[in-house]
N, C-alpha and C positions, 0 to 999 in steps of 0.2 A: 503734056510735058512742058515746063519750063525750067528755058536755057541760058546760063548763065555764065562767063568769063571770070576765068579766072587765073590769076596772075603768076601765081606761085609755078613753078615750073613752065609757064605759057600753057598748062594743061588746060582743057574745058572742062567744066564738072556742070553735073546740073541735080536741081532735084526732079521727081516723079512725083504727080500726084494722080491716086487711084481713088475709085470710088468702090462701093458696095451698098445695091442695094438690096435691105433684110426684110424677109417675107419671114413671121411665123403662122404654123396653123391654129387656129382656133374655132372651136365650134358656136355655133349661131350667129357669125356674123358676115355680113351679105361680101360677097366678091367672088372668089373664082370657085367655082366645085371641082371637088377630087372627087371621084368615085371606087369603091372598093363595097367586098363582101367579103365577109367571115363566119364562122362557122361555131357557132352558140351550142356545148357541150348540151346544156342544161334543155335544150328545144329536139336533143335526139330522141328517137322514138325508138323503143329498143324491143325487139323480137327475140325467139329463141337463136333467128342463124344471120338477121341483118337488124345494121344500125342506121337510119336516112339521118342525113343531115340536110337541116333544113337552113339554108342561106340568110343569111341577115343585112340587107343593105344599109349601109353607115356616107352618110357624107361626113367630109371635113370640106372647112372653107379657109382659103386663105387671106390674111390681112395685112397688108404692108404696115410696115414699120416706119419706115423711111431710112436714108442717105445717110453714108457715115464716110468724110474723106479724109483722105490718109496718103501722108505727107512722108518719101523716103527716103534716107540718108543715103544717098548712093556718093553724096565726096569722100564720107567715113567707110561707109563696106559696100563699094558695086558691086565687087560679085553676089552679095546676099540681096540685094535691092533689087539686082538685073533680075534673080531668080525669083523674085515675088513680082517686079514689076511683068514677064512673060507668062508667069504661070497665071496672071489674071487680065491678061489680054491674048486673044479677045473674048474667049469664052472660057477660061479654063475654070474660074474659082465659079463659075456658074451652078449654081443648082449643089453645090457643098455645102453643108449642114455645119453649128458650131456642135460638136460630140461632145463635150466636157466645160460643164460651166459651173464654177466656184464662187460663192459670191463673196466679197474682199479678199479676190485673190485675184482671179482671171477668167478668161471668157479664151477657151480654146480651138481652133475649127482649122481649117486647109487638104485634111484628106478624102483629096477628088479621089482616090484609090478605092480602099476598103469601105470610108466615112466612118470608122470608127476608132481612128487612133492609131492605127498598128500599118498604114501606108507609107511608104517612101517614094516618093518620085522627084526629081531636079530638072533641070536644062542641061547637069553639068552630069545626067547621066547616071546618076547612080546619088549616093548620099556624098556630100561633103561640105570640106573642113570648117571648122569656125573660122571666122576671118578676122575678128577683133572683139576685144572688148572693151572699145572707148567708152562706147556711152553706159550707162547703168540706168538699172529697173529703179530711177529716185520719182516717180509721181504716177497718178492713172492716165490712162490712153496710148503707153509707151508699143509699139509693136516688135515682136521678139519672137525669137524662130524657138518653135519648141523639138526637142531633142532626146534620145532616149541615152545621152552621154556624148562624151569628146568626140565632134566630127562626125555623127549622123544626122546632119543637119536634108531635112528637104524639101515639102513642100508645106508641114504642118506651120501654125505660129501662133500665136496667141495675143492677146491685149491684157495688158496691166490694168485691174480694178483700184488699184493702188500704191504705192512705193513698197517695191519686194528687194530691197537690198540683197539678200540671201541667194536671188539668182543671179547677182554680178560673177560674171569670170567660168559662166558656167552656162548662160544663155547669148547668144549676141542680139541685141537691141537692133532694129533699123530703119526704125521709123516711127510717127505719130500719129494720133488724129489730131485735125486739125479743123474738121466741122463733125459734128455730128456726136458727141459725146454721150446726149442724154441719150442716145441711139441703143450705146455700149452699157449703159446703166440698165437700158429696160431689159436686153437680155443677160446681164449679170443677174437680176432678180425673177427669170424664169425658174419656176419649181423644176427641181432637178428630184433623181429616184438612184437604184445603185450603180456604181461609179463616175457617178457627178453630170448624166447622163440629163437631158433636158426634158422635161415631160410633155413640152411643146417642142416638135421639130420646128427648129430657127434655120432658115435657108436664106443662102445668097441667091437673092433672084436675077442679080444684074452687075454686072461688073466692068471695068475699066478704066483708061488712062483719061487726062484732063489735062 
C-alpha cells in the first residue's frame, strides 16, 4: 500500500496496489502435477448383471503465467476498493478460477464461492450498493465489479479487454492494471466452450497487497 496526503478536506486518501499471480493448466508441460482419475464409459466391460469400470489415470500440469498488478481507486470508491483490496488479502482471491472469458470484451473471475458466476459474498455482508460511476469502461485493463443489476455488487469483477462504453452507469469501475497487461491478453485468448466458460482452468495462484 501506498500512502498518500491529501489536502482537500485534510482527509488521507491512498491508493492500493494488489497483485495476482495466474496459473493455468496445461498438459505436457513440466511443473507442478495434479493427480485425478476418471472413469472411460467406452473401457466398461459389460456382463448380463455388472458393469466394472476400469480407472483411467490423467495428469494435468500446471504452468505459471505470470504477475498482473493492479492499481485501485479507493479516493474515487473506498468502499468498492476496501472490498477487493480484503477480499484478496491474504488469501482470499487464492485458488479462484477466471469462469467467463470473452475475447474483446472481458476476462471475468472473483467467485471464491461457487467459482462459477452465481457467488455473492462482501466484507460489507451481504451484496451492496454501487458507489459511483465516475470513472467509465473508456480503454483495456480498467477493473470493474461485475453485477447481476443495481446494487448486487460483491466479490465478482472483471477486466476490460477493451473500451465498453455500454457498461457506464451500470458497472462501477475501480481500478487498473498497472503491470502486467500481456498477462490479461493471454487469458483473453484462452479457448473458451459454452457459456464463455475457459477450456483451460486459469487460476489465481497467489495474491496480495504491495
Amino acid at each position: 500500500m501506498v500512502m498518500k496526503h491529501c489536502n482537500h478536506h485534510f482527509n488521507v486518501s491512498y491508493t492500493s496496489f494488489l497483485f495476482f499471480y495466474f496459473r493455468t493448466i496445461i498438459a505436457n508441460v513440466k511443473g507442478l502435477c495434479l493427480f485425478f482419475t476418471y472413469f472411460d464409459p467406452l473401457l466398461c466391460k459389460v456382463s448380463p448383471s455388472v458393469c466394472i469400470l476400469v480407472p483411467i489415470p490423467v495428469f494435468h500440469v500446471c504452468q505459471d503465467v505470470g504477475r498482473m498488478k493492479i492499481e485501485l481507486f479507493a479516493d474515487v470508491v473506498p468502499k468498492t476498493a476496501e472490498n477487493f483490496r480484503k477480499d484478496g488479502v491474504p488469501i482470499g482471491y487464492k485458488g479462484c478460477t477466471f469462469h467467463r472469458v470473452i475475447k474483446d470484451f472481458m476476462i471475468q473471475g472473483g467467485d471464491f464461492v461457487n467459482g462459477d458466476g452465481t457467488g455473492v459474498c462482501s466484507i460489507y455482508r451481504g451484496p451492496f450498493a454501487d458507489e459511483n460511476f465516475k470513472h467509465k469502461h473508456s480503454a483495456p485493463g480498467l477493473l470493474s465489479m461485475a453485477n447481476s443489476g443495481p446494487g448486487t455488487n460483491g466479490c465478482q469483477f472483471f477486466l476490460t479487454c477493451t473500451k465498453c462504453d455500454w457498461l457506464d452507469g451500470k458497472h462501477v469501475v475501480f481500478g487498473k492494471v498497472v503491470d502486467g497487461l500481456l498477462i490479461m491478453r493471454k487469458i483473453e485468448n484462452v479457448p473458451t466452450g459454452p457459456n464463455n466458460k475457459p477450456k483451460l482452468p486459469i487460476l489465481i495462484a497467489q495474491c496480495g497487497e504491495m
